[in-house]
C-alpha positions in Angstrom: 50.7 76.2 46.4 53.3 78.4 47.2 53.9 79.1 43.1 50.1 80.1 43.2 50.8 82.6 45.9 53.8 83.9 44.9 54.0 84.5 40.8 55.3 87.9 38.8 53.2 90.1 37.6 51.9 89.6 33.9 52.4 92.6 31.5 48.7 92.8 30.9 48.2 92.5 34.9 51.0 95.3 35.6 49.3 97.5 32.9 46.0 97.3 34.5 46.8 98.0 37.8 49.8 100.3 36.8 52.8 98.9 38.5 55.8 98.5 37.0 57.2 94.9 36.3 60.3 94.3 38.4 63.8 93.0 36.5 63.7 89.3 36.0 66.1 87.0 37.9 68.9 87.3 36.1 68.8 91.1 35.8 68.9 90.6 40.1 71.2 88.6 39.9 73.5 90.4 37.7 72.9 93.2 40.0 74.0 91.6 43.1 77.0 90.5 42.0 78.2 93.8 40.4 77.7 95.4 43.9 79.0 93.0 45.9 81.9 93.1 43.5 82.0 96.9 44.3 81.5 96.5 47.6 83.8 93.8 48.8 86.3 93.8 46.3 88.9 92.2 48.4 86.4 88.9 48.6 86.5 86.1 46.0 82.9 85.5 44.9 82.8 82.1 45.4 83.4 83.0 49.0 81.4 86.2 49.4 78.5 83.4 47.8 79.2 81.2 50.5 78.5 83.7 53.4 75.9 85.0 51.6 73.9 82.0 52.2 75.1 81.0 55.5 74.9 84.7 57.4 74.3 88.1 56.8 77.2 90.2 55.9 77.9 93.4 56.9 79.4 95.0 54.2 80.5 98.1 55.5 81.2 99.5 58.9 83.8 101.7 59.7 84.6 102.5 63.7 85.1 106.0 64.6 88.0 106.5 67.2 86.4 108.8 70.0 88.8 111.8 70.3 89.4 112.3 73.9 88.7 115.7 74.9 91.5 117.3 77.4 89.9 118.8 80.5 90.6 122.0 81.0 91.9 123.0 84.1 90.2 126.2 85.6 93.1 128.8 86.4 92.8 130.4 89.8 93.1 133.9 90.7 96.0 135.7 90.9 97.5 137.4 93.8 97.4 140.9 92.2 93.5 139.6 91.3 92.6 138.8 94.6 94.3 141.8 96.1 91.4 144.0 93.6 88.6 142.3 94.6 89.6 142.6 98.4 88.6 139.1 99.1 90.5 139.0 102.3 89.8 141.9 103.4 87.5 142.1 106.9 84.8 144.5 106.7 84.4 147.1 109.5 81.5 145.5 110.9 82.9 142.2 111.3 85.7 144.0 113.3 84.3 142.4 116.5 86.8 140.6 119.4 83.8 138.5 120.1 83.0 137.3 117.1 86.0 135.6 116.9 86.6 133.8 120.4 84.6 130.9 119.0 87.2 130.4 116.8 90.2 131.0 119.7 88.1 128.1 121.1 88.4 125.9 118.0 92.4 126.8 118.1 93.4 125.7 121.6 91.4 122.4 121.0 93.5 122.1 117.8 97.2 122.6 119.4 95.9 120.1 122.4 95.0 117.5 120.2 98.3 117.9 118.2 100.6 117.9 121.4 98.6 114.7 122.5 97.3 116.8 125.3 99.2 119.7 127.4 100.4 118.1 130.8 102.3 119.3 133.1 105.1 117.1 132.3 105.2 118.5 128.4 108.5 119.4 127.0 109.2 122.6 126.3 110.9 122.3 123.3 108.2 119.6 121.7 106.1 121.6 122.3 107.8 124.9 121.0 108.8 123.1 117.9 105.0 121.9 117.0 104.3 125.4 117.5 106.3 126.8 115.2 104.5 124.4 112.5 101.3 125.0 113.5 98.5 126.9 111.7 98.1 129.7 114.6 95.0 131.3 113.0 92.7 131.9 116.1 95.5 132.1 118.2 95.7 134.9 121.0 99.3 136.3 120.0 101.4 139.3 121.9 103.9 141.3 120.9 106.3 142.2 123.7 109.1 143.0 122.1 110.0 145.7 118.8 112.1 148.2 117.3 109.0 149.9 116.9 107.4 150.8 120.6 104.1 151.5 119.2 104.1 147.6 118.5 105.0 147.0 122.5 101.8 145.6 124.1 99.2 144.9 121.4 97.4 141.6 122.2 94.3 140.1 120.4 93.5 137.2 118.1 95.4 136.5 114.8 92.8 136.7 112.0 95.1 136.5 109.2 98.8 135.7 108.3 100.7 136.7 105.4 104.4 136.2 104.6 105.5 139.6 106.2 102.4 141.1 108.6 99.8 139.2 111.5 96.3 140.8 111.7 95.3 140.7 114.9 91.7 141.8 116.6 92.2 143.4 119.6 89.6 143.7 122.7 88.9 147.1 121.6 87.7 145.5 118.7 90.4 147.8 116.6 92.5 145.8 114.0 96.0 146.3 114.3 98.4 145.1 111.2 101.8 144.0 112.6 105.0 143.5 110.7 106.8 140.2 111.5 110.0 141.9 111.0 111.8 143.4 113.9 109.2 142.4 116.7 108.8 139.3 118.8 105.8 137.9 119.7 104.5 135.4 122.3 102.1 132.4 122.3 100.2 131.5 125.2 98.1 128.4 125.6 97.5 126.5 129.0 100.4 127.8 130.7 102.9 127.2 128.3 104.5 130.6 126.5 106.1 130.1 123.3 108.5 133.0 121.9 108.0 133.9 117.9 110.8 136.0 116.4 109.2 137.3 113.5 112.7 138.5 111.9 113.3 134.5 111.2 109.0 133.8 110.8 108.7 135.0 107.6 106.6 132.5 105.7 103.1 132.0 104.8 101.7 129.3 107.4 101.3 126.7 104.4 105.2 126.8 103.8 105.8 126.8 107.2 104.7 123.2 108.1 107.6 121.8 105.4 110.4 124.3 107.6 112.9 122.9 109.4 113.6 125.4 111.9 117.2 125.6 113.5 117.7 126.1 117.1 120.0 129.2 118.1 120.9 130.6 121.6 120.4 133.9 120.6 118.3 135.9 118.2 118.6 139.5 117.5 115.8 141.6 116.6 
């Protein structure tokens, strides 16, 4: 039965319908084993035989490594770049004393949570030396003494600190740009007064928490 379905093509047959006669078996053969021979040189044919009628074969594959592509890192902006755009600068309207107790608020719950709470039993100089390492952003800062007597007097909130100058917001609502150097400035906060000399604060507040500072019994201006 199965030779009555399955029979080649006679030439009268593939004339009449016009289809062309395929190779006879040993043409297919021959065929097969001149490209596996191509193909998998490096196999015996007895072997590549074998596999052939036991599994399929893959005869060729090649894996491509994925190339692994570095990430680039964005590059932040400068100092001189950020100093062009004004990013940090505080526009005249927002010049406002009350805008900014909220965030005087936000600052004494910050220092009593990092001194564990201010009682009355606190030490001074725990307390001074937390202080000193503190981010005082929000802070209401004075400056009582200077070689500069303008200075003498200005109190209001620090808004921003640089290496060398505090901004400050005062209840005028007039901000005031005061060098570090030469003045000293006081802390107040629950009671407790904490002395700044500016002369020996120069440091941006991020560099500030890695300081050691040294204690000295005096400190000139």
């Amino acid at each position: 039965m199965k030779s009555t379905i399955y029979r080649a093509l006679s030439q009268e047959e593939a004339k009449k319908y016009d289809v062309q006669p395929g190779p006879g078996p040993q043409r297919a053969e021959a065929f097969v084993k001149a490209f596996l021979k191509r193909s998998v040189p490096h196999m015996k044919q007895q072997l590549c035989e074998d596999q052939l009628q036991r599994k399929a074969v893959v005869l060729e594959y090649f894996t491509r490594r994925k190339r692994r592509e570095k990430k680039k890192k964005s590059k932040g902006l400068s100092a001189r770049q950020r100093r062009s755009l004004r990013l940090f600068d505080i526009k005249p309207q927002q010049q406002r004393y009350k805008l900014f107790l909220p965030l005087h608020e936000l600052w004494k719950q910050y220092i009593r949570d990092l001194c564990s709470g201010l009682r009355p039993d606190t030490q001074p100089q725990m307390m001074q030396a937390k202080l000193l390492k503190a981010d005082l952003h929000g802070a209401i800062i004075s400056v009582t003494k200077s070689k500069c007597p303008s200075y003498v007097g200005v109190t209001g909130i620090l808004l921003q600190e640089t290496k060398h100058v505090f901004k400050i917001i005062t209840r005028e609502d007039q901000l005031k740009v005061i060098p570090k150097l030469n003045c000293v400035f006081t802390v107040e906060i629950d009671g407790f007064i904490s002395y700044i000399y500016g002369s020996k604060f120069q440091l941006r507040s991020s560099e500030r928490s890695a300081k050691k500072f040294k204690a000295k019994g005096t400190i000139d201006l």
